[in-house]
C-alpha positions, 0 to 999 in steps of 0.5 A: 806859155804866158799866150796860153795861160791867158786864153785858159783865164778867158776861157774860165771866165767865159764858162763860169756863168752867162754872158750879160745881157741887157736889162729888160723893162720892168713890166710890174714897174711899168704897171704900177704906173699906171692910174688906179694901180699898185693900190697899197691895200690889204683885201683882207679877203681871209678876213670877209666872211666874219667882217664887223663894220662896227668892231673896234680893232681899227678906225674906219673911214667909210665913202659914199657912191651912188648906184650909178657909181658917182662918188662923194668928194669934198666942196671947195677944195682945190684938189678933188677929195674923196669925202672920207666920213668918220661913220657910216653915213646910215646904218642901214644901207648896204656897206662893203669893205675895200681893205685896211691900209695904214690903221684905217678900214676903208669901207663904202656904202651906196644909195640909190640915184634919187636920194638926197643928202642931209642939209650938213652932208650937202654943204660940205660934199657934192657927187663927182664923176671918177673919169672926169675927175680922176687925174685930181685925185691923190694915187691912194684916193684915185685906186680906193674909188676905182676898186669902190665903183667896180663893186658899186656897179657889180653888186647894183647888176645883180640885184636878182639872181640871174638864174632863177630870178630871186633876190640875192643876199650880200655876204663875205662883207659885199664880195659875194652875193647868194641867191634867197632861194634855197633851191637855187642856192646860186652865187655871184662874185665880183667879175672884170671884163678883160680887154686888150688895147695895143700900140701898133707899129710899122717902121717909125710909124703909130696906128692912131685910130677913132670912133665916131662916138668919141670927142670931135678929134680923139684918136686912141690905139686899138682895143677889144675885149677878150672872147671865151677860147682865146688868149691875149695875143689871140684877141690882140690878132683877131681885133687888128684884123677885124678892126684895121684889115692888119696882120701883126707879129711880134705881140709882146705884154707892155703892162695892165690897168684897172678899168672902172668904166665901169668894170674891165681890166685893160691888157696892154700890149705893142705889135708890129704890123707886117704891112701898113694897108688898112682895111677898116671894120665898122668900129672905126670911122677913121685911122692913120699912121703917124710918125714922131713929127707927124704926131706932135704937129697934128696934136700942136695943130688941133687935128688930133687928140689924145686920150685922157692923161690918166689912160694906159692907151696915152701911156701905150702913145707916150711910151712909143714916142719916147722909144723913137725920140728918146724925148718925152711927149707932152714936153715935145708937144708944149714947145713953142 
């Protein structure tokens, strides 16, 4: 009887709800630390439309770029420094609105490549590169300049209305352009180029492959942009084959980054290859596969380098590593 009472109490229990299972990787967590990511920024997009750059409900703090994208950071700081001005640097430049976060409206004004600075403007600031300076940059900084540059390049791509060819007019506080022609009455809003880059695995090895266009030893993961009719996993089976003659299964989301080079969105994903025959297109000039130890010596060595620190493709590569080893990359690679 006790024998049986048990069994009921088990049972009860087994019934009363699932069964653990194990936790899965936070994705968004997995996104958020990602460079140029979880920016803490009010769009303030019900806002746009009616925006006063001059209103007083909030303290501005406007950033300068180029149309090529340069932006403006301080001299002689130790760290880089987006140059935050207190006023618009002219009155009659063209300004967009980035958003509000703790007080303070974050707005950007662009001029064209050629223009020059005022003599107190220049002693105190320079024009910096984001990609070569991004990792320098503070979180907050690093996303405000991404979000900054994507706007600059969209807006400086559509001067003139590509239908009909006129001039377009900025509204909506930079997010939206219209054409001048009232009979076209054309409109253009931001745009991003999706893309996805994917880590590629068979057995304990990594696909690592290079451009001739890259730095002499770069090696990166897979990566293409998406075509109209497709889906993310479409696009990730169609650029392996295309690009490393690959047949891949098991295509699952790892996490996103924002892009700004100059304008994409950049999906990221892992996949396993059913086999390890590469077949290389004409994108790639060389790939290989690499497990933990082969990669860390043929880093150690000089043979092979990474992508840049602040990538999600080096996220993709560090992630892989740390699943397989349980140790993290750039700590194995400094080892003596």
């Amino acid at each position: 009887q006790d024998h049986l009472r048990l069994r009921i109490i088990v049972l009860g229990l087994s019934v009363s709800g699932p069964s653990p299972t194990p936790q899965r990787p936070d994705d968004d967590e997995r996104s958020r630390r990602n460079h140029f990511a979880a920016l803490p920024l009010d769009r303030m997009g019900e806002s746009r439309e009616h925006f006063d750059p001059a209103g007083n409900d909030a303290e501005r703090r406007w950033l300068l770029l180029r149309r090529d994208g340069q932006m403006l950071v301080r001299r002689r700081s130790q760290d880089t420094q987006l140059y935050w001005q207190e006023q618009p640097c002219d009155g009659e430049l063209p300004w967009s609105l980035l958003g509000r976060h703790d007080g303070y409206d974050y707005l950007l004004q662009f001029i064209d490549e050629d223009s020059q600075l005022s003599e107190p403007l220049a002693a105190d600031a320079q024009w910096a590169d984001l990609r070569a300076h991004a990792e320098r940059l503070a979180p907050l900084d690093a996303g405000l300049a991404a979000y900054a540059r994507g706007l600059v390049l969209w807006r400086d791509r559509h001067r003139h209305c590509g239908r009909c060819g006129a001039p377009m007019l900025i509204r909506a506080a930079g997010h939206r352009l219209v054409c001048t022609q009232s009979s076209c009455g054309n409109e253009v809003f931001p745009r991003i180029d999706p893309a996805i880059i994917v880590a590629i695995s068979h057995g304990d090895r990594l696909l690592l492959a290079r451009q001739a266009s890259w730095p002499a030893g770069r090696h990166s993961v897979l990566a293409g942009f998406v075509e109209p009719g497709e889906t993310l996993e479409d696009c990730v089976r169609r650029e392996v084959a295309e690009e490393a003659g690959l047949t891949v299964e098991r295509v699952r989301y790892h996490s996103s980054q924002p892009w700004p080079f100059p304008s994409a969105l950049m999906i990221g994903f892992t996949a396993e290859a059913v086999d390890d025959r590469l077949a290389l297109g004409d994108e790639l000039e060389q790939a290989d596969w690499y497990d933990p130890g082969t990669l860390v010596a043929a880093v150690r060595g000089g043979a092979l380098g990474l992508p840049t620190g602040f990538s999600v493709s080096r996220r993709l590569i560090e992630d892989w590593y740390q699943a397989r080893t349980g140790s993290v990359l750039t700590e194995a690679i400094a080892r003596p």
